[in-house]
N, C-alpha and C positions, 0 to 999 in steps of 0.2 A: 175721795179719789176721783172725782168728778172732772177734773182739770183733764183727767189719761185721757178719758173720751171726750172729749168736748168737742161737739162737730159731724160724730159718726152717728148721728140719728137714734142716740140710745135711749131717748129718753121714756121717761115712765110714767104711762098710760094706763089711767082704768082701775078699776079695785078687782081686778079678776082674782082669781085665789091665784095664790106664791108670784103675784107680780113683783112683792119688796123682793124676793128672793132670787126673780129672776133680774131685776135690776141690778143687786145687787153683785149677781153674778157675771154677768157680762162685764161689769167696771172692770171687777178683780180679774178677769182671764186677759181681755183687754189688755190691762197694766200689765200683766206676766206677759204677754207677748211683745208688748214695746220694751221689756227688758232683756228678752230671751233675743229677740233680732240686734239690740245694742250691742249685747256681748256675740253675737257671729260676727256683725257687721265691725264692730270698733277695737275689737281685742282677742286674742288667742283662747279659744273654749278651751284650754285644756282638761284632759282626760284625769278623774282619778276615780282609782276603782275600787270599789266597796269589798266591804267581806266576803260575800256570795261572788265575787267579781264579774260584777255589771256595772257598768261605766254611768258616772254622776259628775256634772259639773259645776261649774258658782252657778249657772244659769237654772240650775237644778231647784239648788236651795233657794236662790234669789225670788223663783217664782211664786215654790211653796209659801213662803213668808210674806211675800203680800197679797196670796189668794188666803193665806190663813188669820192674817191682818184685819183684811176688810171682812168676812164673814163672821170673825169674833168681837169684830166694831159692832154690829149689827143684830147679830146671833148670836150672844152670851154663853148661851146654855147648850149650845149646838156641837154634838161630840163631831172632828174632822179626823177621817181616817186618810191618811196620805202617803203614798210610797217614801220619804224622806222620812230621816231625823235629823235633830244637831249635833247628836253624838259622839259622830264624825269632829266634825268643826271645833268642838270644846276642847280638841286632847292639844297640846302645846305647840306642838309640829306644825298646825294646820292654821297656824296664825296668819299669815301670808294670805293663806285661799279667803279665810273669814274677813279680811279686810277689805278682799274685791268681792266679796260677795255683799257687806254694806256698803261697799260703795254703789254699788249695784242699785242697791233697795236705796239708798239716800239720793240718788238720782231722779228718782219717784216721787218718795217720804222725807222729804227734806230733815225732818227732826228725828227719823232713826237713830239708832245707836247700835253698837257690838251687840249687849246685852237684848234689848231688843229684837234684833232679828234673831237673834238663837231662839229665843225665848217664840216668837212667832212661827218658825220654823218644829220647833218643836209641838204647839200649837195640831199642828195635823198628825200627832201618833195618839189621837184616842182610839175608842173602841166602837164599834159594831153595836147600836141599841136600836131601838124605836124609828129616832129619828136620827139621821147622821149625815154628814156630807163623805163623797170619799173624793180623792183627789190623785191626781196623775200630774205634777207640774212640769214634767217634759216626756209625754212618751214616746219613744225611738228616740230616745238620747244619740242611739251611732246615729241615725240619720239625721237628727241637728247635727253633729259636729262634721258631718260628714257634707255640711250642705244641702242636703233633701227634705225630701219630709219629717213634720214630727208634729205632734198634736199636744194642746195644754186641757186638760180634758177632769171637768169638774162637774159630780152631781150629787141631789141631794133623795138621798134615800129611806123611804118611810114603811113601816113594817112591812120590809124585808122587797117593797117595790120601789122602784126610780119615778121620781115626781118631775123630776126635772134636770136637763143636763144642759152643758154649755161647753162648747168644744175648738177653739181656737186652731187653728191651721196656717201659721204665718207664711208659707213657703208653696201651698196649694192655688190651685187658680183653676176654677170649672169651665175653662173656657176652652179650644184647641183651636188655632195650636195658642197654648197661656202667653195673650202679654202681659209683659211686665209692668203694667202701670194696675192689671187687676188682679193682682198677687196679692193673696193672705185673705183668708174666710175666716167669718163665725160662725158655727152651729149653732141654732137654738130651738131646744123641745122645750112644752110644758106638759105633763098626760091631760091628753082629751082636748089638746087647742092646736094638733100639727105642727110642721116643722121649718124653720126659715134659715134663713144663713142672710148675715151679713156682708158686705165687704170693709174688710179694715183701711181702705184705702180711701174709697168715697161715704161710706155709712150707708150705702145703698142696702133696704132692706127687700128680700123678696121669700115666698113661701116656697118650698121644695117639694119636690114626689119622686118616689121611685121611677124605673122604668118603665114602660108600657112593654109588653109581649109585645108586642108587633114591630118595635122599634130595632131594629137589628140588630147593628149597629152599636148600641148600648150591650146587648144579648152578651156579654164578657163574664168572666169572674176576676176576684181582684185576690192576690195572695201576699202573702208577706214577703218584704227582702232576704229576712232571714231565712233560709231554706229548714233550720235545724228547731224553728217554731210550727209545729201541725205534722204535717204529714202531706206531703205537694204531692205523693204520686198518685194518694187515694182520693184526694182533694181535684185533684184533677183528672181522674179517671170517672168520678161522681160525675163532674162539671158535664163530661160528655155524654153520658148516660143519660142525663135531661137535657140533653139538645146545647151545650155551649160547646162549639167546636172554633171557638177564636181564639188563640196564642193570651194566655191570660196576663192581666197586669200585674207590677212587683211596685210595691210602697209599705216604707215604714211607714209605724203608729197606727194610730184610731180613726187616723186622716181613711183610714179604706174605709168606714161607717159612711163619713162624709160621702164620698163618689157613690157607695150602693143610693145613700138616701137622697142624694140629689139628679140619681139614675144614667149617672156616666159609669154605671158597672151592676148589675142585676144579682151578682151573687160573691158573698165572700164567706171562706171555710175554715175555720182553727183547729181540727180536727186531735184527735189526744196524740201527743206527740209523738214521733216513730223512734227517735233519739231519746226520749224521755217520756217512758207509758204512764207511768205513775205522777206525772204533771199534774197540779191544777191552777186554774186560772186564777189573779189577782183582781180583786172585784174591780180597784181602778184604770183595769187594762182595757174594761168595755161597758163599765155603765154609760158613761156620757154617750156614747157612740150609740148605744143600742136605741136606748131613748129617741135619741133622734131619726134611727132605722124607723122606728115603729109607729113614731108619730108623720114619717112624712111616706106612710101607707104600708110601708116593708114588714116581715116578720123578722124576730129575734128569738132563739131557740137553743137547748144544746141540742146532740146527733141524735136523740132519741125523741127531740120536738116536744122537750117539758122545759117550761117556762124557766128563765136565770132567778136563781134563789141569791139575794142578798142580803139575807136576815143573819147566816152561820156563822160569819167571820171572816179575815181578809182572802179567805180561797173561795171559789165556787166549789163546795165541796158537794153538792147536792145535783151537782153536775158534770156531765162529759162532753168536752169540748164545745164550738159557736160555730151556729151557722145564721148567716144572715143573708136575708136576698128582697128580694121586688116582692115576695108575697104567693106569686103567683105560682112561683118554682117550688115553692117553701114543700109543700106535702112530698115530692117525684124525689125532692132530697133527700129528705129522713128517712123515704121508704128505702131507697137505694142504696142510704149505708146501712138500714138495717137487715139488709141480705149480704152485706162485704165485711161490716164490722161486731162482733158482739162482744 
């Protein structure tokens, strides 16, 4: 898959530990991102909704299947845990969508097939072991189709810690105000070597940090679109109790990881849902993200400030909601909901 990037400065350097893995990871998020922008930019995303009715489209499974492609080229043995299946796509009705959806992937993969991309797509529903990747191949699907943000967000997780994430952003631009020629980031962690971000535009590589305190200006929080995910008024009653008293930002996806860890926003909060208490988190909604918080100086925590468990299965079940920030906030956080929330 070498061809997707050719040019954006990816290449692979050094025998460090998980450099195959991080090489080989960027290709595949890469490739999902040059498919996911094809189908905004060249054709109708449409909408079709799953059982649970959460919105999935070909760009959906198109990415799944070549981020699950190349890591089983590579990594045989490697269980991929992924919010998709092909399930969907097998029952006879859906023949129409699986056709644009290898066309999709043969756009890429020149020699795919039907069979094959099911088969790859399916690919990412193993299980939770040792070692595993998990995978998010469109998160904030409404904000893809919607035009906005949405993040391609893939890491690899080893007893029960993230080794490594990789976190695509085609629609993001850490610049203000974003021109349009430096549109679309990579996130990339590895633990114990910090955090960089590419640009998918030029391959310009640079290394990331959170905010500085003293930067003001940064001093924001960043929350969800969705008002009906966390809890915005405790979320934001918190925010000002430790001193953030700036109108906070709204973005789908994991893309809000990116802005904390590149310090164009100092805090972000998932708090257990107010619309739904009994919520838990899906691991692929914030390994990648966190990874990156953590390695470009940030903390990553649930409300009670105990580390994210990804050993139990596809929930953070070992946990109550995410808070991520600059580090420095991180302790006036956890104390704070721990007098609002028990």
């Amino acid at each position: 898959m070498s061809h997707v990037f050719k040019g954006l400065g990816l290449e692979y350097y050094g025998h460090m530990e998980y450099a195959q893995e991080k090489q080989v990871a960027i290709a595949a998020v890469v490739a999902a991102a040059k498919l996911c922008e094809q189908v905004r930019n060249n054709c109708r995303a449409a909408v079709i909704q799953k059982q649970d009715r959460s919105p999935v489209t070909i760009a959906d499974f198109g990415a799944q299947a070549l981020i699950c492609q190349a890591i089983a080229a590579t990594f045989c043995q490697d269980s991929i845990v992924g919010e998709e299946s092909a399930a969907m796509l097998r029952q006879p009705e859906m023949a129409p969508q699986l056709q644009k959806v290898t066309q999709q992937v043969k756009n890429l993969l020149p020699n795919a097939t039907t069979d094959a991309v099911l088969d790859w797509i399916d690919r990412g529903t193993g299980q939770v072991s040792d070692r595993y990747w998990t995978l998010d191949p469109i998160d904030g699907t409404k904000g893809f189709v919607r035009g906005d943000q949405y993040a391609i967000a893939l890491a690899l997780i080893e007893d029960g810690a993230i080794k490594l994430g990789v976190m695509a952003c085609p629609a993001l631009s850490l610049h203000r105000p974003p021109p349009e020629a430096d549109q679309g980031v990579v996130f990339v962690a590895v633990q114990g070597t910090g955090a960089t971000q590419i640009s998918l535009k030029t391959g310009k590589t640079q290394p990331i940090r959170v905010a500085h305190p003293k930067v003001l200006e940064n001093l924001r929080v960043i929350e969800s679109v969705e008002l009906d995910h966390g809890n915005p008024a405790l979320q934001r009653a918190i925010a000002q109790t430790v001193g953030i008293s700036a109108p906070p930002l709204s973005m789908d996806s994991q893309a809000k990881y990116g802005v904390v860890a590149s310090g164009q926003a100092a805090l972000y909060m998932r708090l257990r849902w107010a619309s739904e208490p009994e919520y838990q988190e899906n691991i692929w909604d914030h390994a990648a993200g966190a990874i990156v918080v953590q390695e470009a100086g940030g903390r990553v925590t649930d409300m009670d400030g105990k580390p994210l468990d990804f050993s139990t299965g596809i929930k953070l079940t070992q946990n109550r909601g995410i808070v991520a920030s600059n580090g420095v906030l991180h302790e006036a956080v956890v104390e704070a909901l721990q007098k609002v929330d028990k």
